[in-house]
Biopython code that builds the backbone (N, CA, C, O; Angstrom):
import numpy as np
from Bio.PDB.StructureBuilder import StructureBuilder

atoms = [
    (1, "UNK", "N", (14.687, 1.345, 36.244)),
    (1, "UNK", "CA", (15.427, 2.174, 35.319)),
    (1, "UNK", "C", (15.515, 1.529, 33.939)),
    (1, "UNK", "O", (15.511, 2.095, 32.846)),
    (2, "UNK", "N", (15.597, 0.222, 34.217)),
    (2, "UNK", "CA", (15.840, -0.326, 32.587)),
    (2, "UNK", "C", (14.399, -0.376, 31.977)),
    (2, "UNK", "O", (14.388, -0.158, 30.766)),
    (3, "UNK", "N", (13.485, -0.556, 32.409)),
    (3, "UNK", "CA", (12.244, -0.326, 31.935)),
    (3, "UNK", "C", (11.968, 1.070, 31.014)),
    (3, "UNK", "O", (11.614, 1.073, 29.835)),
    (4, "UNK", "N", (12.247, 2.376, 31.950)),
    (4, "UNK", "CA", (12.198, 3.480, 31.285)),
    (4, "UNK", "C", (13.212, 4.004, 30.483)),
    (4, "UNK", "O", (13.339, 5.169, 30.107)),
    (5, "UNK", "N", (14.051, 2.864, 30.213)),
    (5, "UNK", "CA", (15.003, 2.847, 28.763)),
    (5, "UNK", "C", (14.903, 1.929, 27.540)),
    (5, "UNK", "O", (15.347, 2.024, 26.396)),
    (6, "UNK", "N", (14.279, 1.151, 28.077)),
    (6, "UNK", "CA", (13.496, 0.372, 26.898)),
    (6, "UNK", "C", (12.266, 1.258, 26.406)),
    (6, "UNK", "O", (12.133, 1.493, 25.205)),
    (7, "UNK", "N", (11.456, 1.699, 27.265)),
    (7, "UNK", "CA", (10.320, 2.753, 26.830)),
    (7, "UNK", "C", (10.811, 3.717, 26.301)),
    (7, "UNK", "O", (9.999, 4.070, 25.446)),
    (8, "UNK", "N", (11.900, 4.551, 26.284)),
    (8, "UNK", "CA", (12.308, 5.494, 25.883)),
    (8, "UNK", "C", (13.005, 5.442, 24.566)),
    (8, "UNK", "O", (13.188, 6.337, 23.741)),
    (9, "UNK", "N", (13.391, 4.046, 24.560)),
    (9, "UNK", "CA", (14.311, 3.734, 23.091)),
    (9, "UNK", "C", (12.667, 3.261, 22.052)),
    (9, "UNK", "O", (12.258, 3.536, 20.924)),
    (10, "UNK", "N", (12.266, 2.618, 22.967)),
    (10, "UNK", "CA", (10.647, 2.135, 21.926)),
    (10, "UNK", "C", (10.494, 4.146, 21.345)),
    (10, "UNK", "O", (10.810, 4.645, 20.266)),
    (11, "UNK", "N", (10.091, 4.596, 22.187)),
    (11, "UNK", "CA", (9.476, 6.270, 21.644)),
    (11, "UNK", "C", (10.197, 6.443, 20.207)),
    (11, "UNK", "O", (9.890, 6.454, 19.014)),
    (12, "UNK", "N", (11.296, 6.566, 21.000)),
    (12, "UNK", "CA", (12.394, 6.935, 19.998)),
    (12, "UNK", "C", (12.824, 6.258, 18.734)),
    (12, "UNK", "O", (13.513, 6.678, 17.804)),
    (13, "UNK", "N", (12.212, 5.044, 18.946)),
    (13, "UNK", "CA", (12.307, 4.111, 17.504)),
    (13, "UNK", "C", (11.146, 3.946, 16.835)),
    (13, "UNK", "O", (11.018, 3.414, 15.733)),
    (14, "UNK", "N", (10.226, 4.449, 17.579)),
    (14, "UNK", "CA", (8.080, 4.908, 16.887)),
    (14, "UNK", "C", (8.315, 6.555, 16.251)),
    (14, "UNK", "O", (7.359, 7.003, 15.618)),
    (15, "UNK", "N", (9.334, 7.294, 16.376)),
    (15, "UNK", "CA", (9.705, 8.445, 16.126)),
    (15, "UNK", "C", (10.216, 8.723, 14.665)),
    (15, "UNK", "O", (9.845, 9.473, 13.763)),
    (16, "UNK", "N", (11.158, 7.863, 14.804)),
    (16, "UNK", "CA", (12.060, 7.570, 13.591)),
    (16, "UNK", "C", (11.623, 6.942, 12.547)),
    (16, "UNK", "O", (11.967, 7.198, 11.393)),
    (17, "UNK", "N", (10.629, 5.852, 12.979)),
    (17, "UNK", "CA", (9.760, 4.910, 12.128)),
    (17, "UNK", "C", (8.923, 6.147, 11.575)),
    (17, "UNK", "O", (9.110, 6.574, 10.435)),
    (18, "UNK", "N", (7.992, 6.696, 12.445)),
    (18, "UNK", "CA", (6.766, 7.703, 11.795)),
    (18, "UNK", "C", (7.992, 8.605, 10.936)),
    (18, "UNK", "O", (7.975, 8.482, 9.712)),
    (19, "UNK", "N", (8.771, 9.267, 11.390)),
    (19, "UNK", "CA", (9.380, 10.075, 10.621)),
    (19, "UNK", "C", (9.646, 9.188, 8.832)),
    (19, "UNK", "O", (9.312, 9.727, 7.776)),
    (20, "UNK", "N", (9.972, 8.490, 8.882)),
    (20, "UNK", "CA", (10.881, 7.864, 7.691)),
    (20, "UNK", "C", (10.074, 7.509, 6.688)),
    (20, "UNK", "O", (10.258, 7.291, 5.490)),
    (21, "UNK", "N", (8.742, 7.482, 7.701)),
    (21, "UNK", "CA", (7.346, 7.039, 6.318)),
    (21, "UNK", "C", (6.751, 8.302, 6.103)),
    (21, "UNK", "O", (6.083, 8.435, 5.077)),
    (22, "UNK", "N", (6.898, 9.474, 7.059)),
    (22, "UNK", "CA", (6.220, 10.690, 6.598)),
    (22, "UNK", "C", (7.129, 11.225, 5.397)),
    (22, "UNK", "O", (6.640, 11.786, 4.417)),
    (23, "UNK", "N", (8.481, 11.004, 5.562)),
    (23, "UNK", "CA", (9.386, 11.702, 4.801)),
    (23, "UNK", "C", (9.679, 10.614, 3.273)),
    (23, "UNK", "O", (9.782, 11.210, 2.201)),
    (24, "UNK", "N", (9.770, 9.410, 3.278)),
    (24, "UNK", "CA", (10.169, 8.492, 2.836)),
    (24, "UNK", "C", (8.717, 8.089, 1.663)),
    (24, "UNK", "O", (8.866, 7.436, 0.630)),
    (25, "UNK", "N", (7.827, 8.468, 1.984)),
    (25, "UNK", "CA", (6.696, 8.657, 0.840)),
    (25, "UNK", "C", (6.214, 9.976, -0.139)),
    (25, "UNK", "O", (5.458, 9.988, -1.111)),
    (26, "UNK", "N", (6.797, 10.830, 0.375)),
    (26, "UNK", "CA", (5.928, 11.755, -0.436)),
    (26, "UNK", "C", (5.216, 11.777, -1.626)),
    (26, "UNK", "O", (4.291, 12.584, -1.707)),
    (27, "UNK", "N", (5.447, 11.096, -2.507)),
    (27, "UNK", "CA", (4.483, 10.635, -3.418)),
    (27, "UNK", "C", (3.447, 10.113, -3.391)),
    (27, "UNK", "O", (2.400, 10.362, -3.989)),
    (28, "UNK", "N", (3.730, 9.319, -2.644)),
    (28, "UNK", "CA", (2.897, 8.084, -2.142)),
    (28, "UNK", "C", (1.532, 8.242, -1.184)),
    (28, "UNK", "O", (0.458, 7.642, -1.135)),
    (29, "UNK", "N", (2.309, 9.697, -0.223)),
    (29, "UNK", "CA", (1.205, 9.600, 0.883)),
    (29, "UNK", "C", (0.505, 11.018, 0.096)),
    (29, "UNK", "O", (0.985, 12.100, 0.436)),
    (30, "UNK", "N", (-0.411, 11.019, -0.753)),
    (30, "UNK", "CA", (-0.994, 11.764, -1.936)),
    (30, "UNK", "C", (-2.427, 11.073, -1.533)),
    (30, "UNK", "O", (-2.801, 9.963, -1.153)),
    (31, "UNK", "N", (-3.102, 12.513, -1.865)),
    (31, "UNK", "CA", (-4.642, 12.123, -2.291)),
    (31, "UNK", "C", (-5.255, 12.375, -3.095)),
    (31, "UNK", "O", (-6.480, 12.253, -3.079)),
    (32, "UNK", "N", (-4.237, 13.028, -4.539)),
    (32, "UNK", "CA", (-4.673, 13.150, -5.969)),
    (32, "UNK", "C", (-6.028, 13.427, -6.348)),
    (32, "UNK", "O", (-6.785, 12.913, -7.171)),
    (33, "UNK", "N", (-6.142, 14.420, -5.492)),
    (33, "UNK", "CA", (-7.819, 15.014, -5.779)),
    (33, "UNK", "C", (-7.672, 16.444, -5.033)),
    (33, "UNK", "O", (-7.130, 16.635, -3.945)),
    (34, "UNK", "N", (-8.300, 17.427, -5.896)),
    (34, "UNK", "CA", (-8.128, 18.749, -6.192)),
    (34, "UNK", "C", (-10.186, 18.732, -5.238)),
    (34, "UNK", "O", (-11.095, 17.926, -5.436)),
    (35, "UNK", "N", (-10.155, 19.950, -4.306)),
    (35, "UNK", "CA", (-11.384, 20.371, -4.117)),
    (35, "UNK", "C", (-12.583, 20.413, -4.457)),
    (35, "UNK", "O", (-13.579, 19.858, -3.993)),
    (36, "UNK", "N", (-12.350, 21.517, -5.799)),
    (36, "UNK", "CA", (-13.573, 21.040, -6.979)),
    (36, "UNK", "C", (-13.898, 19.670, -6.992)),
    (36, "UNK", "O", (-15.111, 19.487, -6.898)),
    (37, "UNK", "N", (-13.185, 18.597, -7.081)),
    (37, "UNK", "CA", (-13.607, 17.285, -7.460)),
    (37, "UNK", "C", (-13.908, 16.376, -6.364)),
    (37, "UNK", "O", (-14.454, 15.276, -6.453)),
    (38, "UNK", "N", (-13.299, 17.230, -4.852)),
    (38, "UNK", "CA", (-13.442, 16.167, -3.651)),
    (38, "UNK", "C", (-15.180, 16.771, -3.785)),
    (38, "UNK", "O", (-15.964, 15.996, -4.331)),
    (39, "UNK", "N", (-15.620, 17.868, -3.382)),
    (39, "UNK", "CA", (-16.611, 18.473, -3.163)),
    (39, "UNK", "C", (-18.046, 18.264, -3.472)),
    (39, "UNK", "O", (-19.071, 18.561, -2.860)),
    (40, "UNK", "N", (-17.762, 17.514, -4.886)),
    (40, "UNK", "CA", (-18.617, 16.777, -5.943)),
    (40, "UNK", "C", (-18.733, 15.319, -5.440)),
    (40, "UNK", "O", (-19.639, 14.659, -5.948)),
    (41, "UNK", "N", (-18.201, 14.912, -4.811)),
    (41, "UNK", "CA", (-18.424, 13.382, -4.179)),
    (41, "UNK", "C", (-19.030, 12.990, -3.231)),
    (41, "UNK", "O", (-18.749, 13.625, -2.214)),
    (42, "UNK", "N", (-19.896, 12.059, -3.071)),
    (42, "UNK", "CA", (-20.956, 11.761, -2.313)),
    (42, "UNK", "C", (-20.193, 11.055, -0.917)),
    (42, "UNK", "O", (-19.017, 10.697, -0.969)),
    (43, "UNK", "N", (-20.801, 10.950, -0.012)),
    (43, "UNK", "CA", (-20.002, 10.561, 1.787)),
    (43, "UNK", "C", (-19.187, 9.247, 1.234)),
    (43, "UNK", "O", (-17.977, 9.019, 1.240)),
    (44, "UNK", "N", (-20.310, 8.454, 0.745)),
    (44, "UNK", "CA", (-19.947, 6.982, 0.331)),
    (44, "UNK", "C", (-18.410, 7.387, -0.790)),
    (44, "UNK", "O", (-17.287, 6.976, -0.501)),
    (45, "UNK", "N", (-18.651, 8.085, -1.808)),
    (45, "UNK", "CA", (-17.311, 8.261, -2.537)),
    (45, "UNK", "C", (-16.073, 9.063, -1.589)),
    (45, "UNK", "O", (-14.898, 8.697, -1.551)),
    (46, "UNK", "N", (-16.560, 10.048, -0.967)),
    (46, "UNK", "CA", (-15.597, 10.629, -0.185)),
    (46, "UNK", "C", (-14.752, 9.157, 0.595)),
    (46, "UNK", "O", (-13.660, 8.931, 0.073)),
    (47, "UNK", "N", (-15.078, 8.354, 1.544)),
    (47, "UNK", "CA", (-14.787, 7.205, 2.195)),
    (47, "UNK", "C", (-14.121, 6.721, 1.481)),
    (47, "UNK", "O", (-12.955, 6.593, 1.855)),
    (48, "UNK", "N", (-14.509, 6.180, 0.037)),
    (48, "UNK", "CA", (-13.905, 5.197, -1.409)),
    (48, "UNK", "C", (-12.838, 5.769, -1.394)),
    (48, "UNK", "O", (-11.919, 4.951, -1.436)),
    (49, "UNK", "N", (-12.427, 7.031, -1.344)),
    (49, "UNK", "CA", (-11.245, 7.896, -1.641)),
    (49, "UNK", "C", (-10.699, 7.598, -0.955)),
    (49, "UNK", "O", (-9.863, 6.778, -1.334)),
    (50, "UNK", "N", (-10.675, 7.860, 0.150)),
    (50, "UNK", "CA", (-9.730, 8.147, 1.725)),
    (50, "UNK", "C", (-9.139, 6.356, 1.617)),
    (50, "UNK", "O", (-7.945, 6.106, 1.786)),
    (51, "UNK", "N", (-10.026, 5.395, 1.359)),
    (51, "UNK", "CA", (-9.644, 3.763, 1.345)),
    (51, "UNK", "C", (-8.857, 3.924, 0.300)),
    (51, "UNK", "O", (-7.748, 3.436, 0.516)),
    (52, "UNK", "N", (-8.965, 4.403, -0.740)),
    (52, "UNK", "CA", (-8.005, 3.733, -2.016)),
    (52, "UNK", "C", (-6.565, 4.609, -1.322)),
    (52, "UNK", "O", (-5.409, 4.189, -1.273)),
    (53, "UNK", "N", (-7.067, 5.849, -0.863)),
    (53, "UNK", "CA", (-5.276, 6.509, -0.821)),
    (53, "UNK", "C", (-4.573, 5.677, 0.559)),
    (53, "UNK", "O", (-3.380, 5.530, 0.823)),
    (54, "UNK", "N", (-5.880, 5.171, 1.367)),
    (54, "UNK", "CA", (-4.720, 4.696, 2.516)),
    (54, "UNK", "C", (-3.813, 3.066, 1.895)),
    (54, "UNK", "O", (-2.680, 2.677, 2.179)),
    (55, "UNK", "N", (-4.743, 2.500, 1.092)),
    (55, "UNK", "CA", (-4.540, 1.144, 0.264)),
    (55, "UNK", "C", (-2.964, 1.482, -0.365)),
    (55, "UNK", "O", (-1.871, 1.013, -0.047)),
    (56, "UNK", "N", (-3.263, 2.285, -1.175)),
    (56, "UNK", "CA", (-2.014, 2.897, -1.812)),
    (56, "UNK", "C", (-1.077, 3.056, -1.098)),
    (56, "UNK", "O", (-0.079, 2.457, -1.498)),
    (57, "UNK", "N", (-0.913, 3.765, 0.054)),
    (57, "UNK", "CA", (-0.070, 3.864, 0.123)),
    (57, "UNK", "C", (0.676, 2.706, 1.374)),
    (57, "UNK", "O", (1.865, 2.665, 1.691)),
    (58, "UNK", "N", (-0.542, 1.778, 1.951)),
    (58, "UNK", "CA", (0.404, 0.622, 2.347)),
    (58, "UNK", "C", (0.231, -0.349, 1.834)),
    (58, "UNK", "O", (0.803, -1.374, 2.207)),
    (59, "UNK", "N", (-0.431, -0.324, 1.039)),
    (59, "UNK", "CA", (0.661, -1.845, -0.059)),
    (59, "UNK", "C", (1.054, -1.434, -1.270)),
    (59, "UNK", "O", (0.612, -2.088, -2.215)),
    (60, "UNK", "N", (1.877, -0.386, -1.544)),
    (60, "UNK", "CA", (2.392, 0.596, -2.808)),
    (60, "UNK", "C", (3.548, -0.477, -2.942)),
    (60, "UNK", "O", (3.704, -1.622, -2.517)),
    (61, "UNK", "N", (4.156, 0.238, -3.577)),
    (61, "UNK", "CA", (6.209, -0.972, -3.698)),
    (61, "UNK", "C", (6.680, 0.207, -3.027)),
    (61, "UNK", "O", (7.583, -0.161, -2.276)),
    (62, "UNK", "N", (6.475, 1.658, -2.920)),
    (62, "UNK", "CA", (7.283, 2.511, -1.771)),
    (62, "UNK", "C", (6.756, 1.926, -0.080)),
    (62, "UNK", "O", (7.625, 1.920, 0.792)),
    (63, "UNK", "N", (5.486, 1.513, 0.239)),
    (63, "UNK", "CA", (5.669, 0.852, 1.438)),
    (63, "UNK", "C", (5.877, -0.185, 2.002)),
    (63, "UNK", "O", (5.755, -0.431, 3.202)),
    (64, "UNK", "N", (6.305, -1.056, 0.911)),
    (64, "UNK", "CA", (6.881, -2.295, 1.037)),
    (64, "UNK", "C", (8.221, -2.065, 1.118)),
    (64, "UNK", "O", (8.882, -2.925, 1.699)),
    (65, "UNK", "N", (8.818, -1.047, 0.646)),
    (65, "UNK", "CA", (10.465, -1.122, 0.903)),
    (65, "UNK", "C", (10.890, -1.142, 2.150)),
    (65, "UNK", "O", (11.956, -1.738, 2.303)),
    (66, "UNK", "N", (10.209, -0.499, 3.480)),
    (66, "UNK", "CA", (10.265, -0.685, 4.491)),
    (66, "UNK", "C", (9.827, -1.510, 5.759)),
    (66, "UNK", "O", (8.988, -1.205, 6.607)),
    (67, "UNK", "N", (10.488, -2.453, 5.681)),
    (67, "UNK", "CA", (9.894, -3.637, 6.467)),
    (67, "UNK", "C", (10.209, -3.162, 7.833)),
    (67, "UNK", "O", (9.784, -3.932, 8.693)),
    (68, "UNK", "N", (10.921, -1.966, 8.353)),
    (68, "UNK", "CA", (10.406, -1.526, 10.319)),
    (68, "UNK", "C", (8.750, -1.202, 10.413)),
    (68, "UNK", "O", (7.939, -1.416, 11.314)),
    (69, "UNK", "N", (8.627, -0.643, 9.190)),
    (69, "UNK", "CA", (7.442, -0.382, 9.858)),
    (69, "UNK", "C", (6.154, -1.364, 9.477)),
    (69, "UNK", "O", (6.203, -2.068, 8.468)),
    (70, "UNK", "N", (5.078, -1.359, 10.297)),
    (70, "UNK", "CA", (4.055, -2.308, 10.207)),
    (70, "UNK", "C", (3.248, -1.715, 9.380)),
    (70, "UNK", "O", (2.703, -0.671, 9.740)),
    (71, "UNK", "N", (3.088, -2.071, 8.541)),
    (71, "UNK", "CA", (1.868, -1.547, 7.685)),
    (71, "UNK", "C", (0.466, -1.724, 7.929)),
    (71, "UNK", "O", (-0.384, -0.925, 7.535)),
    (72, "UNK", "N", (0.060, -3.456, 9.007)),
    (72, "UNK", "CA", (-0.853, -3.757, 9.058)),
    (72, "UNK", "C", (-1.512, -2.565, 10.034)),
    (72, "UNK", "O", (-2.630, -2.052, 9.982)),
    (73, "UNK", "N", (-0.451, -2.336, 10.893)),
    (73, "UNK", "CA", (-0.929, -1.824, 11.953)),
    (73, "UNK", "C", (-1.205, -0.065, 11.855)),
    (73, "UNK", "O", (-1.975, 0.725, 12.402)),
    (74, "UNK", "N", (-0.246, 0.007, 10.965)),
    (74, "UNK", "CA", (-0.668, 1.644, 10.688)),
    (74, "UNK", "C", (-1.900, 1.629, 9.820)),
    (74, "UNK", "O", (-2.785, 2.390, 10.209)),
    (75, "UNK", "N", (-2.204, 0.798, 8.522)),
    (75, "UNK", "CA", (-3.376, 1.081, 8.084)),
    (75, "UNK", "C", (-4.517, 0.917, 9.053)),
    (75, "UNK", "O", (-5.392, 1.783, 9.039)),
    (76, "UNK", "N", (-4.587, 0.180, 9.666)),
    (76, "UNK", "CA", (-5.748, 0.222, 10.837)),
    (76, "UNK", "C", (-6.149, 1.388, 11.518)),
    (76, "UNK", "O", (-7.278, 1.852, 11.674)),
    (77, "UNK", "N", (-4.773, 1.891, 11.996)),
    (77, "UNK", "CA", (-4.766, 3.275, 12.507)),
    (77, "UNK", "C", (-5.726, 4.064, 11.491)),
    (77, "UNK", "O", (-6.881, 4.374, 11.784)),
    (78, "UNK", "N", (-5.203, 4.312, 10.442)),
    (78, "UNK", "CA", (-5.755, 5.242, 9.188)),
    (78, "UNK", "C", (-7.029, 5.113, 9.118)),
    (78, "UNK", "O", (-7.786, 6.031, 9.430)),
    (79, "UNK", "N", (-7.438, 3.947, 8.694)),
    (79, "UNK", "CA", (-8.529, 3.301, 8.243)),
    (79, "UNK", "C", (-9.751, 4.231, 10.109)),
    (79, "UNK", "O", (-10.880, 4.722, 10.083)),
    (80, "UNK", "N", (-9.002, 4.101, 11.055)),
    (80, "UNK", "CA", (-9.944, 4.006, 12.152)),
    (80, "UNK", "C", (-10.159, 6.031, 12.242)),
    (80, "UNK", "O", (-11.128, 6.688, 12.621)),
    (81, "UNK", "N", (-9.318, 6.309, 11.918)),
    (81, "UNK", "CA", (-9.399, 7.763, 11.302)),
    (81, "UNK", "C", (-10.039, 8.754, 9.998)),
    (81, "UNK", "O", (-9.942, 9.970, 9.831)),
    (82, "UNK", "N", (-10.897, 7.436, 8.957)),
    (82, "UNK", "CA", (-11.679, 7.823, 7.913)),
    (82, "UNK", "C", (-12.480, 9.145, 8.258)),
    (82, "UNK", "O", (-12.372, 10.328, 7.932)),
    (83, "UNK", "N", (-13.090, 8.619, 8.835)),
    (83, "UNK", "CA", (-14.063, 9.956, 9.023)),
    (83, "UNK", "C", (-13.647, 10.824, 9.637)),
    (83, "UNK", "O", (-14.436, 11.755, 9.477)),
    (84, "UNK", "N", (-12.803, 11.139, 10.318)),
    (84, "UNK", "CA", (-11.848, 12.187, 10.520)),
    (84, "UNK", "C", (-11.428, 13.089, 9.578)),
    (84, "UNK", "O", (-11.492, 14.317, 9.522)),
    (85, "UNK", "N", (-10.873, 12.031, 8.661)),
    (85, "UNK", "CA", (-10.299, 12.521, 7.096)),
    (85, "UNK", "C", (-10.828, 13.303, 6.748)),
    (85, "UNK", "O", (-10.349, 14.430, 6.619)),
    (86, "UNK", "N", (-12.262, 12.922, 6.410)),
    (86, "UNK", "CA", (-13.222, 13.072, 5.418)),
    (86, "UNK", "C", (-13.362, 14.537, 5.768)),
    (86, "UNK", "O", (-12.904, 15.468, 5.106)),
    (87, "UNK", "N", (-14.224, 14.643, 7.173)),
    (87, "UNK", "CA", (-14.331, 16.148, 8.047)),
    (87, "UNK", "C", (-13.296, 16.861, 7.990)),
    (87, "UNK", "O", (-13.563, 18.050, 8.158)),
    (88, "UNK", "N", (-12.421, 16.687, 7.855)),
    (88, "UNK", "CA", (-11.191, 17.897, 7.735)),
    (88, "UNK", "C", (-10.690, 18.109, 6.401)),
    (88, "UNK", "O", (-10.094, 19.169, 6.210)),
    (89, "UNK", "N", (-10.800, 17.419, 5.581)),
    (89, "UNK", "CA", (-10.727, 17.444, 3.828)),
    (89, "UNK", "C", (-12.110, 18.559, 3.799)),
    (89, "UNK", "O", (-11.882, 19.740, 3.538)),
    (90, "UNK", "N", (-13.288, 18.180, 4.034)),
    (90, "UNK", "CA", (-14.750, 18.937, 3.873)),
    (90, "UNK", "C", (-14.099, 20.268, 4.458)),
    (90, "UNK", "O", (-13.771, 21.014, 3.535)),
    (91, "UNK", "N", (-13.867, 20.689, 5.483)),
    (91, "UNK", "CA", (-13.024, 21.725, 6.124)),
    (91, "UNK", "C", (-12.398, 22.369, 5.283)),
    (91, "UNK", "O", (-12.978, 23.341, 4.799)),
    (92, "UNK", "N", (-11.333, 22.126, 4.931)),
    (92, "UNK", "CA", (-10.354, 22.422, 4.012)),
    (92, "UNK", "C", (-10.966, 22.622, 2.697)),
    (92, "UNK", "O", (-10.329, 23.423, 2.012)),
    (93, "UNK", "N", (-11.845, 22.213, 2.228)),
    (93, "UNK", "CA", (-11.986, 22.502, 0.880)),
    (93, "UNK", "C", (-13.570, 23.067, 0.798)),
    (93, "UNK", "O", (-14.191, 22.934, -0.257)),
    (94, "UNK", "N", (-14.269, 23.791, 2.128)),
    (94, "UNK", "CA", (-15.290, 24.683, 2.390)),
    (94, "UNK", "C", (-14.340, 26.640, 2.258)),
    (94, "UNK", "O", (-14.793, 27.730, 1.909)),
    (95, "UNK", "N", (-13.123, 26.257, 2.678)),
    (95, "UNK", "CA", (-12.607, 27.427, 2.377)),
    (95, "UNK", "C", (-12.029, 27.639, 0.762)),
    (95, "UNK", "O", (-10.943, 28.207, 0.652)),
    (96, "UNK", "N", (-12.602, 27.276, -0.248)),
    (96, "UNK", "CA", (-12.705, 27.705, -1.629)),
    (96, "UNK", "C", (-11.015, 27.206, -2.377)),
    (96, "UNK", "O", (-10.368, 26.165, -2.262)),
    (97, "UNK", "N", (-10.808, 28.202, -2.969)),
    (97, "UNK", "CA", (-9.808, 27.967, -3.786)),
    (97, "UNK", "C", (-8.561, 28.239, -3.005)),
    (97, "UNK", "O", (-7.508, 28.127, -3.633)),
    (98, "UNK", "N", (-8.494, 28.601, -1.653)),
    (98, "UNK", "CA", (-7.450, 28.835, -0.668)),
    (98, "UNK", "C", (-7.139, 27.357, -0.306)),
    (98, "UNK", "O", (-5.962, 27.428, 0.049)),
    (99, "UNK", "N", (-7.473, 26.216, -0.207)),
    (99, "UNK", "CA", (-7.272, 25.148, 0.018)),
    (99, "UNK", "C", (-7.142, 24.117, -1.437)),
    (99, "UNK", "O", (-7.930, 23.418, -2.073)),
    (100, "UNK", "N", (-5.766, 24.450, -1.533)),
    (100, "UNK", "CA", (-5.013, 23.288, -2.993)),
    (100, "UNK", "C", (-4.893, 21.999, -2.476)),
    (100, "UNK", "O", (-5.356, 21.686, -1.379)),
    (101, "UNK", "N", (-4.223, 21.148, -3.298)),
    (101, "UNK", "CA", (-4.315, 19.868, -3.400)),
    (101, "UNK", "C", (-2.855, 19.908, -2.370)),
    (101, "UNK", "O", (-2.408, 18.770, -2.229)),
    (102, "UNK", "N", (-2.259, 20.695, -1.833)),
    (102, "UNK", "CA", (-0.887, 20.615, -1.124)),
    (102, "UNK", "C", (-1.149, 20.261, -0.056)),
    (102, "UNK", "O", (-0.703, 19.275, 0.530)),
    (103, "UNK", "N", (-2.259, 21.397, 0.483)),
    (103, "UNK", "CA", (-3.161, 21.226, 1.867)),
    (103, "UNK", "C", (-3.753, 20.016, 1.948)),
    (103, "UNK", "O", (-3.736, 19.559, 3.091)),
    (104, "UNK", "N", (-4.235, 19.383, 1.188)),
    (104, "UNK", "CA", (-5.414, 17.952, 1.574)),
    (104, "UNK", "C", (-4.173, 17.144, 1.760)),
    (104, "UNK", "O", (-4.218, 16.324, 2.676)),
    (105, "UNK", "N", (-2.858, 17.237, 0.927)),
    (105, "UNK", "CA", (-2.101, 16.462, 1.143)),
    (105, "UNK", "C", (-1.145, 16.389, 2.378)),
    (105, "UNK", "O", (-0.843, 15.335, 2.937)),
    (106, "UNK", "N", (-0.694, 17.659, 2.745)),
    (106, "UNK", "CA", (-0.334, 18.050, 4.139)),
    (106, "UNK", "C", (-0.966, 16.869, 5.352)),
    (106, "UNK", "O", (-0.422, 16.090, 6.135)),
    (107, "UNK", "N", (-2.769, 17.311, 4.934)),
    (107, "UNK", "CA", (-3.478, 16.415, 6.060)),
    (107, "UNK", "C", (-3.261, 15.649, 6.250)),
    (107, "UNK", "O", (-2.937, 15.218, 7.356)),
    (108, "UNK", "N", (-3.367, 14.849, 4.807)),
    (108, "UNK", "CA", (-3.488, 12.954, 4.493)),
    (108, "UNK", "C", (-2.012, 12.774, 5.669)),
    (108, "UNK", "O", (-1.974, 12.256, 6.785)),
    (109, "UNK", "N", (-0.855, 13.478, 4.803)),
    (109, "UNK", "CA", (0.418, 12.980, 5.986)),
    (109, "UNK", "C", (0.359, 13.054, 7.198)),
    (109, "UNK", "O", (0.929, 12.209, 7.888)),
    (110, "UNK", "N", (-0.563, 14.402, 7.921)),
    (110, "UNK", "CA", (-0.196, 14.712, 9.347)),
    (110, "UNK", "C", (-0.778, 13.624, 10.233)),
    (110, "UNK", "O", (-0.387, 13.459, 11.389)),
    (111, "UNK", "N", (-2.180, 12.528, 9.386)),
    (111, "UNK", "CA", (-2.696, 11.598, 9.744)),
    (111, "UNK", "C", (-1.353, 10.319, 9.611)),
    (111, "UNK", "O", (-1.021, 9.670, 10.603)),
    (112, "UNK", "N", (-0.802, 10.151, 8.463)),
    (112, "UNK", "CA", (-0.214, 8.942, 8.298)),
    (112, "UNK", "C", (0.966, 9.138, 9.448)),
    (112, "UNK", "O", (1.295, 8.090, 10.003)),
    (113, "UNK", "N", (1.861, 10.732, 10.013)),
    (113, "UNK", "CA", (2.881, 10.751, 11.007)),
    (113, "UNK", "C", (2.164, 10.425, 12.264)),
    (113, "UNK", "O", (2.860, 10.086, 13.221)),
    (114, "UNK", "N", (0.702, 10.483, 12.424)),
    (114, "UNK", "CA", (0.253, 10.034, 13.486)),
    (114, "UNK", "C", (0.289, 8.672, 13.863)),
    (114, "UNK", "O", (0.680, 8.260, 14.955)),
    (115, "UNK", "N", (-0.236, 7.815, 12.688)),
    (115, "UNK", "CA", (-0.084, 6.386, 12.923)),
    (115, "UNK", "C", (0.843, 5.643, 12.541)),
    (115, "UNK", "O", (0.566, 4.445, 12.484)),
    (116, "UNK", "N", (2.199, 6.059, 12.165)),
    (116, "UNK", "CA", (3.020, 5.213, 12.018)),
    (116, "UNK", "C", (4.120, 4.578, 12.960)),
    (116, "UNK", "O", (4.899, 5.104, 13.755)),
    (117, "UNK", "N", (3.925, 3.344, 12.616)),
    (117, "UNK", "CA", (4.099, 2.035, 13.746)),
    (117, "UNK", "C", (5.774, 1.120, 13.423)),
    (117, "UNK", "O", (6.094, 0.156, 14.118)),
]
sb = StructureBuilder()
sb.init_structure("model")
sb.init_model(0)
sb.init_chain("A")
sb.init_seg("    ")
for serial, (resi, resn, name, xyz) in enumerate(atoms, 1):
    if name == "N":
        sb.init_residue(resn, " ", resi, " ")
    sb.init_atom(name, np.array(xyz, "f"), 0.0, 1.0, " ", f" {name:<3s}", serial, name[0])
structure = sb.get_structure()
């Protein structure tokens, strides 16, 4: 029993953690690039992108304010999810001018609530 209350408080404190960096960045967890301009970028630049925004946003001074969460370990996460990125940004911005810079940014987060540690 105490096992599956330590596991259950861990969930619950990987919960709160992902929550606090999904919510606790919004600026931050940005990929400051509009369609038109992702679209125009070559695989190799697409990648450059996805690295500088995950860079940004764990070693920013907004993800340093939070020392629960691991940064090393969530960028890894991210980083192991690039090409993921990339394919669902390409996705998103194959459907034209219906896909704004809100949407790529939506993504970038729904990736960063995934890996945060």
């Amino acid at each position: 029993m105490g096992k599956e209350v330590t596991s259950g408080t861990r969930s619950a404190t990987s919960v709160c953690v992902a929550l606090a960096l999904a919510l606790a960045f919004p600026a931050a967890a940005q990929v400051h690039l509009e369609c038109s301009s992702w679209r125009r970028l070559s695989q190799d630049q697409k990648l450059q992108t996805i690295d500088r925004t995950i860079e940004d946003l764990i070693s920013g001074s907004r993800g340093r304010e939070y020392t629960s969460i691991n940064r090393t370990e969530t960028g890894r996460c991210l980083e192991s999810h690039r090409n993921r990125m990339v394919d669902d940004f390409d996705e998103l911005c194959s459907r034209g001018t219906r896909a704004d810079l809100q949407a790529l940014d939506r993504t970038f987060r729904s990736y960063v609530w995934s890996c945060a540690r």
